[in-house]
C-alpha positions as CSV (number, residue, x, y, z in Angstrom):
1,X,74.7,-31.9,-68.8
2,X,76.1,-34.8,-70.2
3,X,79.4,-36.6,-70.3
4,X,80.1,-39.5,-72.3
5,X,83.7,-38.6,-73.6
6,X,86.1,-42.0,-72.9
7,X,88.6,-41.3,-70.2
8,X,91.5,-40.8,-72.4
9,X,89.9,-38.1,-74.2
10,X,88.8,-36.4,-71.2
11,X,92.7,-36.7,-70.0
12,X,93.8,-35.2,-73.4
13,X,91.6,-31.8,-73.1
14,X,92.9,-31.5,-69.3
15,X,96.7,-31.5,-70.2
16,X,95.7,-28.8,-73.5
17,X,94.3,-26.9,-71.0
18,X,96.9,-27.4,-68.7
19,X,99.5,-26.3,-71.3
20,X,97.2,-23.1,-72.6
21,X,97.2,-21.9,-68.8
22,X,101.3,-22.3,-68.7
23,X,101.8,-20.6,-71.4
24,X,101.6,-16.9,-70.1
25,X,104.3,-18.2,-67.5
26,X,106.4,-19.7,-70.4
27,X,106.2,-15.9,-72.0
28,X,107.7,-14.3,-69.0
29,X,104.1,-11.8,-68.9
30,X,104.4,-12.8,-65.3
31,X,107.7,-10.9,-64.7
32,X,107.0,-8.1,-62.2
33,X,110.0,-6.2,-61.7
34,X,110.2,-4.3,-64.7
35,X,110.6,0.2,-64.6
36,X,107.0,0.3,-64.6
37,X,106.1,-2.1,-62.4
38,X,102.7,-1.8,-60.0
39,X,104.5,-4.6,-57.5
40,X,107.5,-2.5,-56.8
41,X,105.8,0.2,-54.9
42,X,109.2,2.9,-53.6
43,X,106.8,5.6,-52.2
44,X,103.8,5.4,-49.7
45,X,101.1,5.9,-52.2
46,X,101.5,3.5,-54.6
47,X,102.2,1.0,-50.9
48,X,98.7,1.9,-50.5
49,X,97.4,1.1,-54.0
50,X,99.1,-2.1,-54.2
51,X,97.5,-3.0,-50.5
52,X,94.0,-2.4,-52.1
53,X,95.0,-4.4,-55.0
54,X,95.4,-7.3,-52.9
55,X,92.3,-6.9,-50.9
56,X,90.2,-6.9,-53.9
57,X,92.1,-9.8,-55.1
58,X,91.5,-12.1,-52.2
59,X,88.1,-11.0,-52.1
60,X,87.4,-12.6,-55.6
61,X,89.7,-15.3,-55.4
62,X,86.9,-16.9,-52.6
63,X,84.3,-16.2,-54.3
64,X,85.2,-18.2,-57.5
65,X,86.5,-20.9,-55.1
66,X,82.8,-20.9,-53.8
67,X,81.4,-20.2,-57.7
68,X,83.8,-22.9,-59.3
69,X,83.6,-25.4,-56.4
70,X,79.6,-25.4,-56.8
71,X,79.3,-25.6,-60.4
72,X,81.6,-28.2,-60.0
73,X,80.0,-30.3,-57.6
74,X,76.9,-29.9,-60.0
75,X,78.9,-31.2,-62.3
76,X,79.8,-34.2,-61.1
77,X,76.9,-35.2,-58.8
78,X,74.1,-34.2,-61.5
79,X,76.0,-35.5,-64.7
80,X,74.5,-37.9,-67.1
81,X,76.3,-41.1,-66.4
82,X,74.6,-43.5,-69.0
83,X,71.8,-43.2,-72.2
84,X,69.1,-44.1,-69.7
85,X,70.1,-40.9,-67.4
86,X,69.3,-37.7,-70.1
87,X,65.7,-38.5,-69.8
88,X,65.8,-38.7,-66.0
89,X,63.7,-36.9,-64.1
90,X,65.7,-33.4,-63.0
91,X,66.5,-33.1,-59.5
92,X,64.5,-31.2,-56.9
93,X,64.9,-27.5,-57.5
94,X,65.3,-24.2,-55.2
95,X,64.9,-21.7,-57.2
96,X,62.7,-19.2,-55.2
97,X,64.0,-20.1,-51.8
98,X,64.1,-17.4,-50.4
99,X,66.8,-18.3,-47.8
100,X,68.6,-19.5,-50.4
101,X,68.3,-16.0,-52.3
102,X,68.5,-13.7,-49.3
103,X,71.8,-15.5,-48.1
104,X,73.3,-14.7,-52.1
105,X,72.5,-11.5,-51.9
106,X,74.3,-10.9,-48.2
107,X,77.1,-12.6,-49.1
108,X,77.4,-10.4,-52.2
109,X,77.1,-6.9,-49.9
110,X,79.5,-8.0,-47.7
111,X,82.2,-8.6,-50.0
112,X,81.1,-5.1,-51.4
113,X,81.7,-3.7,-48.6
114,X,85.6,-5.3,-47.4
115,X,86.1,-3.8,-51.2
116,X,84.8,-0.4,-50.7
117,X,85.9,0.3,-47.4
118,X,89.7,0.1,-48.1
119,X,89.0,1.9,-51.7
120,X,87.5,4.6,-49.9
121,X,90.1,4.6,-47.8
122,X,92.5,4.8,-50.3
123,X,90.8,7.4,-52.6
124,X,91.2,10.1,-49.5
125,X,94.5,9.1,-48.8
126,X,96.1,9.2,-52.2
127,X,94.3,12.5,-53.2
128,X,96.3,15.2,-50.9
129,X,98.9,15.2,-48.8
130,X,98.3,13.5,-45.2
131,X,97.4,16.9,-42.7
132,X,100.3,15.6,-41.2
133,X,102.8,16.0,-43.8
134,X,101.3,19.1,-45.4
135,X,103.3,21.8,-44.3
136,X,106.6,19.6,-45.6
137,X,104.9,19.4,-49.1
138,X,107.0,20.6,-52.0
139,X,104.6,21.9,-55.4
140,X,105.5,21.7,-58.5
141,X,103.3,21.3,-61.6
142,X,102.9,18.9,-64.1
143,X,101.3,20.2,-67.7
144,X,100.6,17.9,-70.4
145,X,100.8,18.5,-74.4
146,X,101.0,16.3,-77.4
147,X,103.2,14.6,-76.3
148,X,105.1,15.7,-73.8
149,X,104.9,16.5,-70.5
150,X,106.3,20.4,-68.9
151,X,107.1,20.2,-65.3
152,X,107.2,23.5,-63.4
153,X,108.7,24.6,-59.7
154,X,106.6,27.8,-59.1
155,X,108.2,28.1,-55.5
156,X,111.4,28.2,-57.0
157,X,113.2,31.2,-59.7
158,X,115.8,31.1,-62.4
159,X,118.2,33.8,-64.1
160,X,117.6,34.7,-67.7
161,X,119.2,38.1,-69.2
162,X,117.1,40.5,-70.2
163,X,117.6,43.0,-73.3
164,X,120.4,44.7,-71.6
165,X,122.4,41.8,-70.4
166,X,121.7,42.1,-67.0
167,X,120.0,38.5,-65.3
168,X,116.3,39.2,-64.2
169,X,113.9,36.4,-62.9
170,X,112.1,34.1,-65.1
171,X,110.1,30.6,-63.8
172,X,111.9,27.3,-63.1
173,X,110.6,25.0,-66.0
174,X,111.9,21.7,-67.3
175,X,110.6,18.9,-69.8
176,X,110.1,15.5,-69.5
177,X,112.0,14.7,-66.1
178,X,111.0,16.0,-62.7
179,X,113.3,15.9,-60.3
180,X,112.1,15.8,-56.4
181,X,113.1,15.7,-53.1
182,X,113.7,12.1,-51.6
183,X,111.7,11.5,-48.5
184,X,109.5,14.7,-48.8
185,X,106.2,14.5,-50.5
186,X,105.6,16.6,-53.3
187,X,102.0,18.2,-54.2
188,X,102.0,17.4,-58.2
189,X,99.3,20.1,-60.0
190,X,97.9,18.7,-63.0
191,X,97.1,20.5,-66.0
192,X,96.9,20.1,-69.6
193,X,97.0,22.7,-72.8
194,X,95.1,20.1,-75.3
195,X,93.6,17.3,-74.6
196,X,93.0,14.7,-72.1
197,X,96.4,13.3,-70.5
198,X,97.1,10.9,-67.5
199,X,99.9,11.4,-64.9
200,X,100.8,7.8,-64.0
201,X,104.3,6.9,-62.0
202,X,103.5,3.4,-61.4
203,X,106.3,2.5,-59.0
204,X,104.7,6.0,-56.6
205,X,101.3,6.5,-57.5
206,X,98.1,5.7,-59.8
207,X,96.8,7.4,-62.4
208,X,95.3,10.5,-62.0
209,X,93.6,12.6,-65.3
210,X,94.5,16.2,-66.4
211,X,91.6,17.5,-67.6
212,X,90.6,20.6,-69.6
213,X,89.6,23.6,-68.0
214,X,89.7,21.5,-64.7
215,X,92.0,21.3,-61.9
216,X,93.4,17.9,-60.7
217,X,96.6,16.6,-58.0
218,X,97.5,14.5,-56.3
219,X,101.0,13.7,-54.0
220,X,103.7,11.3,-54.5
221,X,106.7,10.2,-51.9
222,X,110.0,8.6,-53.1
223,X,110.9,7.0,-50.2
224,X,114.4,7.0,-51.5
225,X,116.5,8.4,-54.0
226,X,115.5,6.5,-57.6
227,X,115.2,6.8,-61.0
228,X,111.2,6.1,-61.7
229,X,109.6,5.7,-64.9
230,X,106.4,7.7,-66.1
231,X,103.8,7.3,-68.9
232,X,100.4,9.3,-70.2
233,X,98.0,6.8,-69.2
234,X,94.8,8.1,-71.3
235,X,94.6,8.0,-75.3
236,X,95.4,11.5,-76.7
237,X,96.3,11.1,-80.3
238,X,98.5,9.7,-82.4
239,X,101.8,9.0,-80.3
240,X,100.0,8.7,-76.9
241,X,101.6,5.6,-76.5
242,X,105.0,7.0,-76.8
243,X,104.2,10.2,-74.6
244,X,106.8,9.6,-71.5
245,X,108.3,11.2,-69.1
246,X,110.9,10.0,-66.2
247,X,110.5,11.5,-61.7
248,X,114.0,11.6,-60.6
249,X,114.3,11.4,-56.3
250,X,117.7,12.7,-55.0
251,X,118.7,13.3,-51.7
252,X,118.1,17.3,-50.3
253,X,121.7,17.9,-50.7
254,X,121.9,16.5,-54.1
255,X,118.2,18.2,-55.0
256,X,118.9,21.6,-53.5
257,X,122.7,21.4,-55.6
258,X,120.5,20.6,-59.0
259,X,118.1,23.3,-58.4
260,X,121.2,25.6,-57.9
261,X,122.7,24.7,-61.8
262,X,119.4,24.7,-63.4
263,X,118.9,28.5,-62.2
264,X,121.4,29.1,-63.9
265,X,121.0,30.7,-67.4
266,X,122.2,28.1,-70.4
267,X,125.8,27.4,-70.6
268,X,127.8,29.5,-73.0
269,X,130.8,28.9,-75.5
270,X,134.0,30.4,-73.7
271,X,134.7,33.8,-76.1
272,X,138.6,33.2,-76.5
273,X,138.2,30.1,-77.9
274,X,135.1,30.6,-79.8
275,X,136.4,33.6,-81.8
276,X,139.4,32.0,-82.5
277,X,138.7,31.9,-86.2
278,X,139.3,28.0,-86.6
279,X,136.9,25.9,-88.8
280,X,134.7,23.7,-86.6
281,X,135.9,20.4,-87.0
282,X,134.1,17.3,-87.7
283,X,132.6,16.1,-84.6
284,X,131.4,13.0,-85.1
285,X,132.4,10.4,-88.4
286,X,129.1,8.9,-88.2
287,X,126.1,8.8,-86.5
288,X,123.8,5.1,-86.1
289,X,121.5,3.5,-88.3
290,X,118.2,3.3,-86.2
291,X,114.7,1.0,-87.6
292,X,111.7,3.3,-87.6
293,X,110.1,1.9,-84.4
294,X,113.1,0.8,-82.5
295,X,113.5,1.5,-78.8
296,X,115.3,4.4,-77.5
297,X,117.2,3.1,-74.6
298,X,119.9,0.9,-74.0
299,X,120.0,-2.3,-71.2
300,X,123.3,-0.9,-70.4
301,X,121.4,2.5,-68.7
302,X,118.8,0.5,-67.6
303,X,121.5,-1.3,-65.4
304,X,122.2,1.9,-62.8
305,X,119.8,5.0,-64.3
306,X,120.3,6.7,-61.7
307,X,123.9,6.9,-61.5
308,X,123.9,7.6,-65.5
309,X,121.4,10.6,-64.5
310,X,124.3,11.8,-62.9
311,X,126.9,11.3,-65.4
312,X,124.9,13.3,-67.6
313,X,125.0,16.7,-65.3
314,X,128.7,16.8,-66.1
315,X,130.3,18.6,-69.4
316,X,131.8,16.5,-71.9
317,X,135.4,15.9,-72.7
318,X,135.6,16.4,-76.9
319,X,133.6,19.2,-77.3
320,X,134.2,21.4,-79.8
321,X,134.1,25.2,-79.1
322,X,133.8,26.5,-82.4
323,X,131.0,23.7,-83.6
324,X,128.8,24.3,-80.8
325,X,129.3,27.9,-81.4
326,X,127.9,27.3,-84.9
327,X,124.7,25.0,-83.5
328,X,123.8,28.3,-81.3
329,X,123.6,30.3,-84.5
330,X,121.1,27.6,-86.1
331,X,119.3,27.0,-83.2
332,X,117.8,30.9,-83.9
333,X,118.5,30.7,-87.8
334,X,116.1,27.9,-87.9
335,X,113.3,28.9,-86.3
336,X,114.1,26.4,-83.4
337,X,113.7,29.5,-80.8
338,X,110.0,30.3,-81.6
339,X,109.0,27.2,-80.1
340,X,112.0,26.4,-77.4
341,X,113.1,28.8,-74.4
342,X,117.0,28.9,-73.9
343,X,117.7,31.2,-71.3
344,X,120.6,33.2,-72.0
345,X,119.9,32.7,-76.0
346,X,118.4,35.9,-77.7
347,X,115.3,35.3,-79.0
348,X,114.8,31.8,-77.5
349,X,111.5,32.2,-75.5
350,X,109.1,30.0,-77.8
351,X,106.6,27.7,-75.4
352,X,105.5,25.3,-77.6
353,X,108.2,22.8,-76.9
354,X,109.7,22.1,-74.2
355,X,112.7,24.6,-72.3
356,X,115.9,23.4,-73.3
357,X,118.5,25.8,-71.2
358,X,119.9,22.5,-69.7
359,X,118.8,19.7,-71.7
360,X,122.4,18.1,-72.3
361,X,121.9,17.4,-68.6
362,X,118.5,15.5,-68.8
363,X,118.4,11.8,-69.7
364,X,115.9,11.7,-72.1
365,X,114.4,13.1,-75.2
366,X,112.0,13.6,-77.5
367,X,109.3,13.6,-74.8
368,X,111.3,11.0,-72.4
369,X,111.2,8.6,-75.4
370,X,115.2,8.2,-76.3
371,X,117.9,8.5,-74.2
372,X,119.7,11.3,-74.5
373,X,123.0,10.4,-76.4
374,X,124.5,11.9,-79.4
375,X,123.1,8.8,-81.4
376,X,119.5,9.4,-80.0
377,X,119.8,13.4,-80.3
378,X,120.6,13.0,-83.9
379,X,117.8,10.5,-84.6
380,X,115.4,13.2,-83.2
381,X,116.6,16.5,-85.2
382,X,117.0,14.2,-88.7
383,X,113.7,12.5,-88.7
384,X,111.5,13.2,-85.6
385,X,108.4,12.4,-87.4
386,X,109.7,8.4,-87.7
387,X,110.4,8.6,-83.8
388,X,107.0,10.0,-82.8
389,X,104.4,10.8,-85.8
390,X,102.6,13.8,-85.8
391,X,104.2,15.5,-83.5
392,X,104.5,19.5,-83.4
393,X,108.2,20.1,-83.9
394,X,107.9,18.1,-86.9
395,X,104.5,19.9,-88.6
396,X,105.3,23.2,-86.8
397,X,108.3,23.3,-87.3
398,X,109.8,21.1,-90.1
399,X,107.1,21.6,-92.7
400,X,105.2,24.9,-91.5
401,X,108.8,26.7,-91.7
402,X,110.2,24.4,-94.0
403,X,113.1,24.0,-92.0
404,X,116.3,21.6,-94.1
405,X,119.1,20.5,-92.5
406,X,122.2,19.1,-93.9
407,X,124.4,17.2,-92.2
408,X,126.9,19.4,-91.0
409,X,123.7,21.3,-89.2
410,X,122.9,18.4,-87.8
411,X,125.8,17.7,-86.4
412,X,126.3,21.4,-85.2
413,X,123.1,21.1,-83.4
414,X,123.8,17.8,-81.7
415,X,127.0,19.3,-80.4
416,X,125.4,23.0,-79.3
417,X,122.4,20.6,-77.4
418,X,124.8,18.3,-75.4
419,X,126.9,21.3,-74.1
420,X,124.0,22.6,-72.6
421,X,124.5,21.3,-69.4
C-alpha cells in the first residue's frame, strides 16, 4: 500500500470522516428512551435480552480492536514511504504458519462460544415460564390478522344475552390492547388466522413468530404497572408496518376491577331518555382535518399513557342519548355487525374485526394505530383506507357492501362507539 497524500490532505479526509461519523449523533438516531425502546427493559425477559445484547457486543468490540489495531499497524510499519519503496522487496511472509493459523482459529471458537453459551441461555429462559413461576402464570392468547392483533383470556368469561334476554356465557375477547397483571407473568399463546405475524413488546420481550398451522409462546413480566408499546415484527402485507397493538400492566386490584367491567355486556342507552322523542342534536361542529399519512397520537398522551388509559374507562360528560341511540341502529343497518361482536347488540357476533363491546374504553384504534379520540374515531369510519390501505373493513366492508355514510352517520357512529365504555 502506498501513501503519498501531503499532510494536509490527509488531515482533511480525517475531519470528513470525523464529521460523517457525528452525524448519526447530530440526528438524535442515538436516542434510546423512546415507547419502543430495546434499552428500557420493565420486565425480566427483555432484562435478559438486553444482557445478551451486551455480551455479544463486547465480544466484537475486541475483536475489531484486535482486527483494526493489526491492519493498522500494517499500515503504518509496511507503508510505502518514498518512489524507491513500491518496488521493495515485500516483507517476510507467514502465511501457512500453522501456529499462526491454529491460534486464529481458537481464538475465533472461543469467542463463539462466550456468545452462545448466554444465547442458549437465554433462548430456554425466555421461551416458558421459569418452573418456578409456573403455577402463578396467567394465559391469555394473542391472534394475529391483517392487521390487527385479537387478544383472548380463555381462563376468564363474559355476559352476552342470548335470544331471550337472559345473559349466558360467551369468551373474554379484546382488540388491540392486552391488559395484564403487574408483577405476574403471563403465558402469551401465539396464533395467527393469515399470514405470518410477529409478537414483539420491545420494552418485555423479543420477537417471537405466529405461524400458520403451528403453535408458538412465549412469557412476558411487567415488573410494574405501565403502558408498553407493541408492533408485528415480520412483513405481512400491505400495512404491516402500521399493524400495532399496545400491553397494558395494572396492579391486581386495578386488573381484577377491569376484568369485572369488561364482563360486562356493552353499555346501553338509558330507555327514558332515549325514547324521549327529541331530535339527536348536533354533536360535534366539526371534526379535524388529518394528511393521509399523518401520525395518530398526540405528545400530549405520550406524556402519562397510562394515566390517560385510565381516563378513558370513564363515561363522558356531553353525550347525547338520543344520537348514540341512532349510531346503535347503524352500527346493524350497515352491515357493521357481520364483522364486529357487541355483546348485548342483536345481531353483532361478526369475527372478522375486532370485538368492540368496550371499545370507547380502549386507547387505541384502527389496529392500535390512532388514539382513540373523537377526531381519530372519525378519521377511521370516513376514510379507513387513507389510514391503513387495504385493510378488510374497508374492502369487506366499504366496497363489498357498498356501505355510504353521510355525515350525520358519521357522527352518530362516533358518538354510539365512545359511549361504549
Amino acid at each position: 500500500m502506498r501513501l503519498k497524500d501531503p499532510p494536509t490532505r490527509l488531515l482533511r479526509r480525517a475531519v470528513s470522516a470525523a464529521a460523517l461519523a457525528a452525524l448519526p449523533l447530530l440526528s438524535g438516531c442515538f436516542w434510546l428512551d423512546g415507547p419502543q425502546s430495546t434499552f428500557d427493559p420493565n420486565g425480566p425477559v427483555a432484562r435478559e435480552q438486553l444482557d445478551l445484547f451486551y455480551v455479544t457486543c463486547w465480544v466484537t468490540l475486541a475483536i475489531f480492536i484486535l482486527v483494526g489495531s493489526a491492519l493498522a499497524y500494517a499500515m503504518i510499519r509496511f507503508r510505502a514511504r518514498s518512489d524507491s519503496d513500491e518496488h521493495a522487496e515485500p516483507p517476510e511472509q507467514h502465511h501457512g504458519n500453522p501456529v499462526v493459523e491454529v491460534s486464529l482459529i481458537a481464538a475465533s471458537v472461543f469467542s463463539l462460544v462466550i456468545i452462545a453459551i448466554p444465547t442458549l441461555k437465554g433462548v430456554w429462559y425466555t421461551y416458558d415460564v421459569p418452573e418456578a413461576e409456573r403455577a402463578d402464570a396467567y394465559e391469555v392468547t394473542a391472534t394475529g390478522y391483517q392487521w390487527w392483533f385479537k387478544f383472548d383470556y380463555p381462563n376468564e368469561t363474559a355476559q352476552a344475552p342470548d335470544a331471550t334476554g337472559k345473559l349466558v356465557s360467551a369468551p373474554l375477547t379484546t382488540g388491540s390492547e392486552l391488559v395484564i397483571p403487574a408483577g405476574r407473568p403471563v403465558h402469551v399463546n401465539l396464533r395467527t388466522v393469515d399470514v405470518i405475524h410477529s409478537f414483539w413488546v420491545p420494552k418485555l420481550a423479543g420477537k417471537v413468530d405466529m405461524v400458520p398451522n403451528r403453535g408458538n409462546s412465549l412469557w412476558i413480566k411487567a415488573e410494574k404497572p405501565g403502558y408498553f408499546w407493541g408492533q408485528c415484527a415480520e412483513f405481512c402485507g400491505e400495512s404491516h408496518a402500521v399493524m400495532r397493538f399496545r400491553v397494558i400492566a395494572l396492579s391486581p386490584r386495578e386488573f381484577y376491577d377491569w376484568l369485572s367491567a369488561q364482563a360486562a355486556p356493552a353499555r346501553g342507552v338509558p330507555a327514558a331518555v332515549a325514547s324521549a322523542g327529541a331530535p339527536p342534536r348536533a354533536q360535534f361542529a366539526a371534526y379535524r382535518e388529518f394528511r393521509r399519512n399523518e401520525p395518530g397520537y398526540t405528545d400530549k398522551f405520550d406524556v402519562s399513557p397510562l394515566d390517560a388509559w385510565r381516563a378513558q374507562q370513564l363515561p363522558g360528560k356531553d353525550e347525547d342519548p338520543a344520537l348514540i341511540a341512532k349510531g346503535r341502529g347503524l352500527f346493524v343497518s350497515k352491515t357493521c355487525a357481520s364483522c364486529h361482536t357487541i355483546r348485548g347488540l342483536d345481531g353483532a357476533v361478526g369475527i372478522q374485526g375486532p370485538e368492540l363491546t368496550h371499545v370507547g374504553a380502549r386507547t387505541t384504534i384502527a389496529g392500535g394505530l390512532l388514539e382513540n379520540n373523537r377526531d381519530e374515531l372519525h378519521r377511521w369510519i370516513h376514510a379507513p383506507n387513507e389510514v391503513k390501505p387495504g385493510n378488510k373493513m374497508w374492502v369487506n366492508g366499504y366496497l363489498a357492501n357498498s356501505i355510504k355514510l353521510t355525515p350525520a352517520d358519521e357522527d352518530a357512529l362516533v358518538a354510539f362507539l365512545e359511549s361504549l365504555k
